[in-house]
N, CA, C and O atoms as a Maestro MAE file, in Angstrom:
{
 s_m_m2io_version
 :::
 2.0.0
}

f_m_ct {
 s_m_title
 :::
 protein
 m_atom[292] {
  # First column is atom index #
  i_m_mmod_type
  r_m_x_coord
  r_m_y_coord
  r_m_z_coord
  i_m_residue_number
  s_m_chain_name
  s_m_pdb_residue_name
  s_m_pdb_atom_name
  i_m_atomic_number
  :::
  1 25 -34.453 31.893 -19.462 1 A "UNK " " N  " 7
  2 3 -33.058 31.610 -19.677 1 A "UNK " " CA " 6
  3 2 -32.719 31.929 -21.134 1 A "UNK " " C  " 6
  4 15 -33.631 31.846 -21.957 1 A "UNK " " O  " 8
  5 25 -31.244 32.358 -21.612 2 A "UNK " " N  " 7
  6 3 -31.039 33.199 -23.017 2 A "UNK " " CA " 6
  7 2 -30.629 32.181 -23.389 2 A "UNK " " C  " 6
  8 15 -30.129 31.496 -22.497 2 A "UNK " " O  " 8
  9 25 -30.622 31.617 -24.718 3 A "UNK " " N  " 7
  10 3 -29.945 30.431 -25.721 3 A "UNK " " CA " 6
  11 2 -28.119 30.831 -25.027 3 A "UNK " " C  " 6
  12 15 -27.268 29.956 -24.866 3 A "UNK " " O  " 8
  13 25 -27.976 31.830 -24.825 4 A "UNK " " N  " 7
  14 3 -26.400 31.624 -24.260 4 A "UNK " " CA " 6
  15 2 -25.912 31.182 -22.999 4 A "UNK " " C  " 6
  16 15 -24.735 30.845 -22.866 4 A "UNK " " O  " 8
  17 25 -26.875 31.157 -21.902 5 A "UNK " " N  " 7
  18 3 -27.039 30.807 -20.777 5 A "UNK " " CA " 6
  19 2 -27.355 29.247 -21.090 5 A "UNK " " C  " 6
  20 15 -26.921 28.379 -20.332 5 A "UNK " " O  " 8
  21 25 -28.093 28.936 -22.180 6 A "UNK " " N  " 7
  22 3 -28.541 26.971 -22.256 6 A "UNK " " CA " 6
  23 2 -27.133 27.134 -22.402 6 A "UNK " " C  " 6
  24 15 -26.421 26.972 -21.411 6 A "UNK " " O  " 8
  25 25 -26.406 27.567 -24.008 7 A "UNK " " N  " 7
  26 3 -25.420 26.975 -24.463 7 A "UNK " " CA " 6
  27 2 -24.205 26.637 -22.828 7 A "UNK " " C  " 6
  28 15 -23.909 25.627 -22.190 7 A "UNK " " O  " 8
  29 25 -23.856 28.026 -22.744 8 A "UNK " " N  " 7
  30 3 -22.902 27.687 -21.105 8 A "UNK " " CA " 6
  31 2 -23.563 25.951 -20.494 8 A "UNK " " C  " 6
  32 15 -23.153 24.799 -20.634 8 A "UNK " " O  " 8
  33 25 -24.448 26.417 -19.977 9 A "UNK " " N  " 7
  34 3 -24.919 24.985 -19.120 9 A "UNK " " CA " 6
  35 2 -25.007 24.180 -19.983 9 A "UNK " " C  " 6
  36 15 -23.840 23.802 -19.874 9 A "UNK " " O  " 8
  37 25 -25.481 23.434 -20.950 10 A "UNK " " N  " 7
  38 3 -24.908 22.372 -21.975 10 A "UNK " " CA " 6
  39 2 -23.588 22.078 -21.633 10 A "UNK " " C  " 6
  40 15 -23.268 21.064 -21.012 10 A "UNK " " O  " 8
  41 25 -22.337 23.462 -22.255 11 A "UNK " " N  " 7
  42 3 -21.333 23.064 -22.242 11 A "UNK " " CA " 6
  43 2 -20.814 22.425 -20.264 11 A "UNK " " C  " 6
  44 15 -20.264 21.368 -19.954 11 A "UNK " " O  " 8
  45 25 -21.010 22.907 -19.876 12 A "UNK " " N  " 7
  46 3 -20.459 22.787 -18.423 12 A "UNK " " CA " 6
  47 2 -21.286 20.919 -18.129 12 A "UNK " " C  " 6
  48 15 -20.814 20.295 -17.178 12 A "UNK " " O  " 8
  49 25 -21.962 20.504 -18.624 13 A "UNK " " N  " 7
  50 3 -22.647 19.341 -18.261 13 A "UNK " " CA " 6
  51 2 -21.979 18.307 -19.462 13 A "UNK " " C  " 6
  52 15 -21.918 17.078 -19.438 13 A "UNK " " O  " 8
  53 25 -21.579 19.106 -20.350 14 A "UNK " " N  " 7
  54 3 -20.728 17.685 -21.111 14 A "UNK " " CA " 6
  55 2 -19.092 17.530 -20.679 14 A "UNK " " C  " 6
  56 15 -18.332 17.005 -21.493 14 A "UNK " " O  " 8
  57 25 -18.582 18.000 -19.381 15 A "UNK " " N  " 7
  58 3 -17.277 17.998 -18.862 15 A "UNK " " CA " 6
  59 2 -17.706 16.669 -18.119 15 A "UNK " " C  " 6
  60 15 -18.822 16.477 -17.638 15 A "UNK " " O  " 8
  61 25 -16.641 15.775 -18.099 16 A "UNK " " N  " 7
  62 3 -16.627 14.742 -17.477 16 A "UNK " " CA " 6
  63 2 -16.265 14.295 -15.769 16 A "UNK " " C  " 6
  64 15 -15.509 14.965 -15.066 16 A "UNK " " O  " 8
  65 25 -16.800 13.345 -15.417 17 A "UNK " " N  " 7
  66 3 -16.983 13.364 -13.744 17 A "UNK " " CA " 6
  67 2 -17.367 13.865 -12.988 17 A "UNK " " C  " 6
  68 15 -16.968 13.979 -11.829 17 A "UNK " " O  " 8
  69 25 -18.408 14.355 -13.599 18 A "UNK " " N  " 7
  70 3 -19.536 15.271 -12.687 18 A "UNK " " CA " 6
  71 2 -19.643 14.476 -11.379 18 A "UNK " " C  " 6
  72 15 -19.062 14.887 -10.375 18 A "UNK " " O  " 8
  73 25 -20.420 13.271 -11.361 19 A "UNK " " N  " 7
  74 3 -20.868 12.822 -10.349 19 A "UNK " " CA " 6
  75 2 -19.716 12.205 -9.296 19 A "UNK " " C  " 6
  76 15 -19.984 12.130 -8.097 19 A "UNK " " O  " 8
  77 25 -18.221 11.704 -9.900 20 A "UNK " " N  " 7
  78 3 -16.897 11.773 -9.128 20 A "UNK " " CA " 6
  79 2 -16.398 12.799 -8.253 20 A "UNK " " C  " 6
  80 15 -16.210 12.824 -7.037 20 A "UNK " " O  " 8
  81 25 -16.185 13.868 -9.420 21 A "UNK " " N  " 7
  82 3 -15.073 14.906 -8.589 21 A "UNK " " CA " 6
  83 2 -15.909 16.066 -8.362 21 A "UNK " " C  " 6
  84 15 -15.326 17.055 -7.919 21 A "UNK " " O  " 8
  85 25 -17.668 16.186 -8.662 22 A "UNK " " N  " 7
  86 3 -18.352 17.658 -8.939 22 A "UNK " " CA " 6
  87 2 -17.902 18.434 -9.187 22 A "UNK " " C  " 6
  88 15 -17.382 18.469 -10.303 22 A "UNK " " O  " 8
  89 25 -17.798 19.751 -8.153 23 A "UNK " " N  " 7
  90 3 -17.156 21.012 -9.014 23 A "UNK " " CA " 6
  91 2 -16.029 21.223 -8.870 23 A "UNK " " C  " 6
  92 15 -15.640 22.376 -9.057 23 A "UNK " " O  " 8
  93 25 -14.914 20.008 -8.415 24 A "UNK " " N  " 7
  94 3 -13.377 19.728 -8.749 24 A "UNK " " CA " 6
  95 2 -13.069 19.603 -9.584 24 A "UNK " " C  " 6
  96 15 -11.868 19.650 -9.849 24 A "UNK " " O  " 8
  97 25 -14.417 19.273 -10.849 25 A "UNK " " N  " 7
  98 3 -13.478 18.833 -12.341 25 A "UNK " " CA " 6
  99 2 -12.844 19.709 -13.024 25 A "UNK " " C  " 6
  100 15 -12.074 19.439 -13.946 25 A "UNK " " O  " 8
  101 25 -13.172 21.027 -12.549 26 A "UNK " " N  " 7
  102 3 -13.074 21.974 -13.169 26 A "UNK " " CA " 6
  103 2 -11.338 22.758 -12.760 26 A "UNK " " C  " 6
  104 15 -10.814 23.641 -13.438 26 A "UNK " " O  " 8
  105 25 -10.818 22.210 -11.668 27 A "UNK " " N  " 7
  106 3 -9.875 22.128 -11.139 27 A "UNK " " CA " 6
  107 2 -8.638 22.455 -12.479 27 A "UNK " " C  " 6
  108 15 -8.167 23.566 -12.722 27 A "UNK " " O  " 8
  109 25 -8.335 21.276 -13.149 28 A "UNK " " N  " 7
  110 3 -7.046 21.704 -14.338 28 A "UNK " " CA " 6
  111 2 -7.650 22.580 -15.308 28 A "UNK " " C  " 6
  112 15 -6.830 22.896 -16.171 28 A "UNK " " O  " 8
  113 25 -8.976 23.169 -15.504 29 A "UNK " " N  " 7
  114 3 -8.642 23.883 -16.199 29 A "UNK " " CA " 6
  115 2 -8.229 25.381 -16.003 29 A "UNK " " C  " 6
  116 15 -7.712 26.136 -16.826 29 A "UNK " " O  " 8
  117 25 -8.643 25.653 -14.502 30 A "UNK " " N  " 7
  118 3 -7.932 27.035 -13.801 30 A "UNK " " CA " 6
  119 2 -6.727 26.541 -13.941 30 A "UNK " " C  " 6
  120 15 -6.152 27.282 -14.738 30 A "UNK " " O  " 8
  121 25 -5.990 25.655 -13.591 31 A "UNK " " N  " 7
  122 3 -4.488 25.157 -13.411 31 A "UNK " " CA " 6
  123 2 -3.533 25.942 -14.917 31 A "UNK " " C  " 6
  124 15 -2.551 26.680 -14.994 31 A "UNK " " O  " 8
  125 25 -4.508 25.261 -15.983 32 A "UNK " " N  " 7
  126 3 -4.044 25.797 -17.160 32 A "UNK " " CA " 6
  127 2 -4.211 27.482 -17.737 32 A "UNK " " C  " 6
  128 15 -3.725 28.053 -18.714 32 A "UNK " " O  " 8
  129 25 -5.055 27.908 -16.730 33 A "UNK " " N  " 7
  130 3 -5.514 29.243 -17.100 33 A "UNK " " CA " 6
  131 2 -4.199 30.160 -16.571 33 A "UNK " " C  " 6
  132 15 -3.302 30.845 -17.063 33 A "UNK " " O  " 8
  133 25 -4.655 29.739 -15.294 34 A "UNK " " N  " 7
  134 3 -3.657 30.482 -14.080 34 A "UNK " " CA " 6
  135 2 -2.180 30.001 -15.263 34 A "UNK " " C  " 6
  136 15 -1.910 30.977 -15.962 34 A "UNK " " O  " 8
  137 25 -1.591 29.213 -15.465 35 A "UNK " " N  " 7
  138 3 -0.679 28.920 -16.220 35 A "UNK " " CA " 6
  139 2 -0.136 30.017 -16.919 35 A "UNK " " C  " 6
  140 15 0.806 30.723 -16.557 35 A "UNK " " O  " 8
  141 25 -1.221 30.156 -18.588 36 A "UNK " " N  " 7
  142 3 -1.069 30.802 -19.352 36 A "UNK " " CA " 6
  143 2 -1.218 32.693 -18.856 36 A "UNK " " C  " 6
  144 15 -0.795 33.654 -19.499 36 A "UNK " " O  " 8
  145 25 -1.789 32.698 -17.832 37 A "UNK " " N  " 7
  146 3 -1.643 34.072 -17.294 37 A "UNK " " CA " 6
  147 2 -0.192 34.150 -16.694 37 A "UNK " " C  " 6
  148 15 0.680 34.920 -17.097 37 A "UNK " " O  " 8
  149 25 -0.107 33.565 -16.039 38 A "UNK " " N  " 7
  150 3 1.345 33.868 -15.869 38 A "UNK " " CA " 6
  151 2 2.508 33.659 -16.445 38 A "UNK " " C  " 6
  152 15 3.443 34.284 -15.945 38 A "UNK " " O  " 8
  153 25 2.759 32.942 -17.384 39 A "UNK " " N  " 7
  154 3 3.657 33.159 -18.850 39 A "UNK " " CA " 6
  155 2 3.174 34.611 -19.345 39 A "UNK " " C  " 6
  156 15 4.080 35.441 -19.426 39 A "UNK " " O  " 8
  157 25 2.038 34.990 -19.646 40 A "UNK " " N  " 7
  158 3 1.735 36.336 -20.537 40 A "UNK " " CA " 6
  159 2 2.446 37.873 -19.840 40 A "UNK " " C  " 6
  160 15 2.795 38.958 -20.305 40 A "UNK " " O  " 8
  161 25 2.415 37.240 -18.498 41 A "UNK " " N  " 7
  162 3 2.815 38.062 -17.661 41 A "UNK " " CA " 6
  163 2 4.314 38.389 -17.362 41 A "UNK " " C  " 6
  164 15 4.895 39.446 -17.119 41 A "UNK " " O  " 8
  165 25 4.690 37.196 -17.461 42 A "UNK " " N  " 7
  166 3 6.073 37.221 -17.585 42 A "UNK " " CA " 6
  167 2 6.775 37.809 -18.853 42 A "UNK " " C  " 6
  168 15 7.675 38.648 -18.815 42 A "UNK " " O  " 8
  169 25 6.205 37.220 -20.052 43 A "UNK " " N  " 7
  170 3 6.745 37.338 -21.261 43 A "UNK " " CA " 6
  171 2 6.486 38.561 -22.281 43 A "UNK " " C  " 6
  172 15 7.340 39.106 -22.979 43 A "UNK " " O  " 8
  173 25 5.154 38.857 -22.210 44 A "UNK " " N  " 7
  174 3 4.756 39.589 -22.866 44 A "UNK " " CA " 6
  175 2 5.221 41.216 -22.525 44 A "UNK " " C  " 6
  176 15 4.985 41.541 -21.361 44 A "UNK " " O  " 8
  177 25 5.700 42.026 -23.182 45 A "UNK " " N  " 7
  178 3 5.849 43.435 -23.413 45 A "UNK " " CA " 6
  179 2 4.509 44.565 -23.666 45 A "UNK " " C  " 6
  180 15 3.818 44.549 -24.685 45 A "UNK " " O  " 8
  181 25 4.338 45.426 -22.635 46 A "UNK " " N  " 7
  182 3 3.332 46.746 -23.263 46 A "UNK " " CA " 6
  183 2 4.025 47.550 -23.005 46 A "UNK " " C  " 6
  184 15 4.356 47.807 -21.848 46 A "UNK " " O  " 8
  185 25 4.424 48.158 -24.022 47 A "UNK " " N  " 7
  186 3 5.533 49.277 -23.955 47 A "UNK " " CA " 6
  187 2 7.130 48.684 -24.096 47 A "UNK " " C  " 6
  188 15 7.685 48.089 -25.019 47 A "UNK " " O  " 8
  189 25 7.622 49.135 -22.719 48 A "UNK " " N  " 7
  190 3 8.821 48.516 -22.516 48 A "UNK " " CA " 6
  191 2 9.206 47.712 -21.521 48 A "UNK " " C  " 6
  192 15 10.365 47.345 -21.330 48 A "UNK " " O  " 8
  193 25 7.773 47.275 -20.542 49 A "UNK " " N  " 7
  194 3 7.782 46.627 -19.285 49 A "UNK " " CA " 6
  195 2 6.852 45.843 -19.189 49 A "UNK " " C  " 6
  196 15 5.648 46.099 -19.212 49 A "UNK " " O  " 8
  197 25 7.567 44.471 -19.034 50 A "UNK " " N  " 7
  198 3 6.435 43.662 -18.442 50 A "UNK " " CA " 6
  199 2 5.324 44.065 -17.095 50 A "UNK " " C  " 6
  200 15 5.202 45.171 -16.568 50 A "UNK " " O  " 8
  201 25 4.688 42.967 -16.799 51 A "UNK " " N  " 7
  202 3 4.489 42.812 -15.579 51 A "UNK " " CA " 6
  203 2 4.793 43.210 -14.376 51 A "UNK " " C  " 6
  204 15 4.370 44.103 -13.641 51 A "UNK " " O  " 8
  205 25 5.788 42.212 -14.271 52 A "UNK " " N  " 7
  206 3 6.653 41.878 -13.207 52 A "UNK " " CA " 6
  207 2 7.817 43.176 -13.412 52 A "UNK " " C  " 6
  208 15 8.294 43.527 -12.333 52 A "UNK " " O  " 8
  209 25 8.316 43.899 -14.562 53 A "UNK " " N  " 7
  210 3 9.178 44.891 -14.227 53 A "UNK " " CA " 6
  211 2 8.223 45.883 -13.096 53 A "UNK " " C  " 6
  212 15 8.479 46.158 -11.924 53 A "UNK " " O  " 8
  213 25 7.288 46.200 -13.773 54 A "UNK " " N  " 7
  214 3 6.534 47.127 -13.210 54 A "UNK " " CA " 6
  215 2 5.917 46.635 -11.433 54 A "UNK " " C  " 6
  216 15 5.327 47.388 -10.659 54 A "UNK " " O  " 8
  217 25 6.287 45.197 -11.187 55 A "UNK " " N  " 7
  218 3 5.720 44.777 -9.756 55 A "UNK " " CA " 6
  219 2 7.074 45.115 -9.214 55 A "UNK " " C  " 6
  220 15 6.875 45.583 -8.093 55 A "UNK " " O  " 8
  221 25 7.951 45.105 -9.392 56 A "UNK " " N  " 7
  222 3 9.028 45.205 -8.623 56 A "UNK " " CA " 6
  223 2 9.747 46.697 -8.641 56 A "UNK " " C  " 6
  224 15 10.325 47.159 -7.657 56 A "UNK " " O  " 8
  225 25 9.649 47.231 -9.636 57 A "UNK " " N  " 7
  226 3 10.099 48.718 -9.371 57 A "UNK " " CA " 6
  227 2 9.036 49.349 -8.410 57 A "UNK " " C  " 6
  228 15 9.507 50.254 -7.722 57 A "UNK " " O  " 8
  229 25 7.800 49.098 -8.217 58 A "UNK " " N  " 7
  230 3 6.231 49.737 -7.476 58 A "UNK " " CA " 6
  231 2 7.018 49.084 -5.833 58 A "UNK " " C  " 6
  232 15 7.450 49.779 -4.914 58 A "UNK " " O  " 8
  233 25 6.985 47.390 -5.930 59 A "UNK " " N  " 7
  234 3 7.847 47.072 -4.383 59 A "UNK " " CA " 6
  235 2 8.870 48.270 -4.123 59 A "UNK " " C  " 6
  236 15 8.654 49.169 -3.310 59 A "UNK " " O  " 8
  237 25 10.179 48.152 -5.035 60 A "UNK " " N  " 7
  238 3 10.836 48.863 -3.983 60 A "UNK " " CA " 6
  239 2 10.999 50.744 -3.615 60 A "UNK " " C  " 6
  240 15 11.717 51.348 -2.818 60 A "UNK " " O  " 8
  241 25 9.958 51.217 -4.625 61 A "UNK " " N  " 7
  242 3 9.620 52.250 -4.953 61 A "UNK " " CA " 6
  243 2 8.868 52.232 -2.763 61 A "UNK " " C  " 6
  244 15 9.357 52.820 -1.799 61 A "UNK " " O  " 8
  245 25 7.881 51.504 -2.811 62 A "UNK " " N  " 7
  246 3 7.051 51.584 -1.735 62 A "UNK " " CA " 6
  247 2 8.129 51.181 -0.759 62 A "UNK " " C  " 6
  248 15 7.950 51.774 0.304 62 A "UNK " " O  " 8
  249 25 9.121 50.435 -0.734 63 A "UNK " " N  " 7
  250 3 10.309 50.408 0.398 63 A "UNK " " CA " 6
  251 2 11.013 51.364 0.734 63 A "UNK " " C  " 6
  252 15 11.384 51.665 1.868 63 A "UNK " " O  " 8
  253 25 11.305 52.085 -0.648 64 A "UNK " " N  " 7
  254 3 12.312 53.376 0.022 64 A "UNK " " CA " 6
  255 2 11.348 54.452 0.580 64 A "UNK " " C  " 6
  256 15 11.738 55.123 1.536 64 A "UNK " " O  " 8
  257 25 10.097 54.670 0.047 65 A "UNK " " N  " 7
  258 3 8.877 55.139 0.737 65 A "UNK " " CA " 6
  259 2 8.745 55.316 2.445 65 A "UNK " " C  " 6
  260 15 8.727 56.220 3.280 65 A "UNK " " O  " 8
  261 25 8.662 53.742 2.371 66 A "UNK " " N  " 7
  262 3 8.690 53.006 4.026 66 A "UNK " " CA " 6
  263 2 9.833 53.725 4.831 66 A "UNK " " C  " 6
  264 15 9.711 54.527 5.757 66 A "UNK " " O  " 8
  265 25 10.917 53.262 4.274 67 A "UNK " " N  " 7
  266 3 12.238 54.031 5.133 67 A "UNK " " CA " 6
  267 2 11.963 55.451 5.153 67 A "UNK " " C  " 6
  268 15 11.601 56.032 6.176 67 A "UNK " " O  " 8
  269 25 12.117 55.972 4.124 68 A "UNK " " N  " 7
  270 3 12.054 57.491 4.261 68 A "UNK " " CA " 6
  271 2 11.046 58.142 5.525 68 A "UNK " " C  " 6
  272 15 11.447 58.742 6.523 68 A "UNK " " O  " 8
  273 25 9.660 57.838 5.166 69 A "UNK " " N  " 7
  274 3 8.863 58.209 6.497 69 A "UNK " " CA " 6
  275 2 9.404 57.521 8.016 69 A "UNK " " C  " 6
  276 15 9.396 58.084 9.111 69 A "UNK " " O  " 8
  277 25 9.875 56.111 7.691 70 A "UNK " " N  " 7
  278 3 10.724 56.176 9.421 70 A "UNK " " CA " 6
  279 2 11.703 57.181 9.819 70 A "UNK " " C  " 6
  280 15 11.812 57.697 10.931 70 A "UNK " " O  " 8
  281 25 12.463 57.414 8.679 71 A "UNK " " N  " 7
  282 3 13.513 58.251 9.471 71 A "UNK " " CA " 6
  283 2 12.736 59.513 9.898 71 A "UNK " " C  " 6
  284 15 13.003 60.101 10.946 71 A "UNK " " O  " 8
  285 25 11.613 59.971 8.916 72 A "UNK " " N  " 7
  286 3 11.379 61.719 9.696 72 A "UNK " " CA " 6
  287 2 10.353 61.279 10.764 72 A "UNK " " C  " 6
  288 15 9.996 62.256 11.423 72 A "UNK " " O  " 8
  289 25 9.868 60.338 11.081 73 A "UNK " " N  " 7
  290 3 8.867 60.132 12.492 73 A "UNK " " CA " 6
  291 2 9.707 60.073 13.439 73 A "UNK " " C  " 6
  292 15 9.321 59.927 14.599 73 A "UNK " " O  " 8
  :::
 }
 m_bond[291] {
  # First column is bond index #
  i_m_from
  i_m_to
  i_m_order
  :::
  1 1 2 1
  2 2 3 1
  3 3 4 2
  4 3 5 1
  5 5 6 1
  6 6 7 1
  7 7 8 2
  8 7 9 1
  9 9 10 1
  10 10 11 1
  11 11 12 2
  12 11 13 1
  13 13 14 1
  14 14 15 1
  15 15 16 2
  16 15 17 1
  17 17 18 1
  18 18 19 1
  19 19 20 2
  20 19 21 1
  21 21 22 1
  22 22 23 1
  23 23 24 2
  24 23 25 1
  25 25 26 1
  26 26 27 1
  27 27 28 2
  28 27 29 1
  29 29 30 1
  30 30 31 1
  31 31 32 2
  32 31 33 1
  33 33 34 1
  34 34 35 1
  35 35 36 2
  36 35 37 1
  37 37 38 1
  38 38 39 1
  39 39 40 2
  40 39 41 1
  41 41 42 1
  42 42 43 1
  43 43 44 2
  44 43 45 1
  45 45 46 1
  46 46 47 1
  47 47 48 2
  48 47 49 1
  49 49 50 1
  50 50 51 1
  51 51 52 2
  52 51 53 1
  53 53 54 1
  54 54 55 1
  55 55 56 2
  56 55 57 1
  57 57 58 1
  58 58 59 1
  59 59 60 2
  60 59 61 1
  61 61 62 1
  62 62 63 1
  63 63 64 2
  64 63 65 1
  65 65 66 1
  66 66 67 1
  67 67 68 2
  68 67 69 1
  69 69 70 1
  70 70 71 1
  71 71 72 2
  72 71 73 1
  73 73 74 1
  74 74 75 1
  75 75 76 2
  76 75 77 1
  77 77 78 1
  78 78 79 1
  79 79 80 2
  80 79 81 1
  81 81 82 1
  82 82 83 1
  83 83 84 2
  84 83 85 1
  85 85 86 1
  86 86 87 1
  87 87 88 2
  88 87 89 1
  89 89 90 1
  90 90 91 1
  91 91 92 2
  92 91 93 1
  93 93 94 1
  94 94 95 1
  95 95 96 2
  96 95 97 1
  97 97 98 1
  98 98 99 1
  99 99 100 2
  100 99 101 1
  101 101 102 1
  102 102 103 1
  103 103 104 2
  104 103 105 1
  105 105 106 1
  106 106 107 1
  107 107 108 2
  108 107 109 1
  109 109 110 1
  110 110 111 1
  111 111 112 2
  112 111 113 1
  113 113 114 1
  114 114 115 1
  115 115 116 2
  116 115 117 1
  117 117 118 1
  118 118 119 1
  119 119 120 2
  120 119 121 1
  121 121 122 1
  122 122 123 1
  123 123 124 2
  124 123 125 1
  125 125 126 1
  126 126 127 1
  127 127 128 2
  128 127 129 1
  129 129 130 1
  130 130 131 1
  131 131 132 2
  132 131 133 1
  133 133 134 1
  134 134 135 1
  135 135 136 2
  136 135 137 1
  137 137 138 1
  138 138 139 1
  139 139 140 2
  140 139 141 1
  141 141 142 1
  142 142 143 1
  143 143 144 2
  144 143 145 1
  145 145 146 1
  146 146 147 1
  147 147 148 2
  148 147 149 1
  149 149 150 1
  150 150 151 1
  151 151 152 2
  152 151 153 1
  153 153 154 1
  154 154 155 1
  155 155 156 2
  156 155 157 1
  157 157 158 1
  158 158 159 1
  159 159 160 2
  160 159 161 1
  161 161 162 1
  162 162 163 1
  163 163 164 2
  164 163 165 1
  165 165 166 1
  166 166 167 1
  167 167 168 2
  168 167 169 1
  169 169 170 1
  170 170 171 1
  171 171 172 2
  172 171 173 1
  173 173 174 1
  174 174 175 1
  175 175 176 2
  176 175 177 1
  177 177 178 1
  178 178 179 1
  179 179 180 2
  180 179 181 1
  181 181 182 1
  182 182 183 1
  183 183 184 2
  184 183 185 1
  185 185 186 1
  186 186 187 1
  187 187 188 2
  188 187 189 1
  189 189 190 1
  190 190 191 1
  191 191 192 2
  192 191 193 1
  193 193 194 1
  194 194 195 1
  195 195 196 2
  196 195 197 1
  197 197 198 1
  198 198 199 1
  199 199 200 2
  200 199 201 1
  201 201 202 1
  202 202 203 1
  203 203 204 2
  204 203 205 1
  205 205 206 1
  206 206 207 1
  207 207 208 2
  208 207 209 1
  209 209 210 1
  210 210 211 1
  211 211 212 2
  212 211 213 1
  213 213 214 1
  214 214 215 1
  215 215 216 2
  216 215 217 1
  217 217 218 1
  218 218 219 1
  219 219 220 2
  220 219 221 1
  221 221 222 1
  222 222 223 1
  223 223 224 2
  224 223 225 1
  225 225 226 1
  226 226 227 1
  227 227 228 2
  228 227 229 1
  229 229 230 1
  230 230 231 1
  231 231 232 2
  232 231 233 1
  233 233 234 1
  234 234 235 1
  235 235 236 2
  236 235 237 1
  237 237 238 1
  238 238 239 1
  239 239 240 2
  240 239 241 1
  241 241 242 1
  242 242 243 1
  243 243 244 2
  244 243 245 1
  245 245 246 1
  246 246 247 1
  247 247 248 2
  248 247 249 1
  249 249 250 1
  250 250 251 1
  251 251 252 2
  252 251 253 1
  253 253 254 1
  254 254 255 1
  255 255 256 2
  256 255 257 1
  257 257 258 1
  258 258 259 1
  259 259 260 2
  260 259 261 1
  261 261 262 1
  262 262 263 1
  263 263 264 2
  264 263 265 1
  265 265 266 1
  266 266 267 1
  267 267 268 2
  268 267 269 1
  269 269 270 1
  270 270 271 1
  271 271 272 2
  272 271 273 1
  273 273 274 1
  274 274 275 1
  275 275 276 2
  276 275 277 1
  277 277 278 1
  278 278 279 1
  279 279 280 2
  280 279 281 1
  281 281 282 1
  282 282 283 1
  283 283 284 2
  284 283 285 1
  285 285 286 1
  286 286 287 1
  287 287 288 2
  288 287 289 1
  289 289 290 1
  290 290 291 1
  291 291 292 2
  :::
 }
}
């Protein structure tokens, strides 16, 4: 085992309620992760488009897609 592999397991064994909630404790801190990913996502700029500009122009990009091939089938 690498001194970084102890350190991880150290850290993961000094989180509290192990023997309560086991590997539920770990529960809020995805809560808070998932969180801050999705603010970054929302908020943050690369270029001139977030995220979400770029999820929704790709949706309806792939809708008019959709239609178009119904009408020529």
């Amino acid at each position: 085992m690498t001194a970084t592999s102890s350190r991880i397991k150290g850290f993961l064994q000094k989180v509290p309620s192990r023997k309560t909630f086991s590997i539920y404790r770990f529960l809020p801190f995805f809560f808070k992760l998932e969180t801050v990913m999705e603010c970054f996502m929302i908020n943050v700029q690369i270029g001139q488009e977030t995220f979400y500009d770029v999820y929704r122009r790709k949706w309806s990009e792939r809708k008019c897609q959709d239609k178009l091939e119904g009408l020529t089938t």
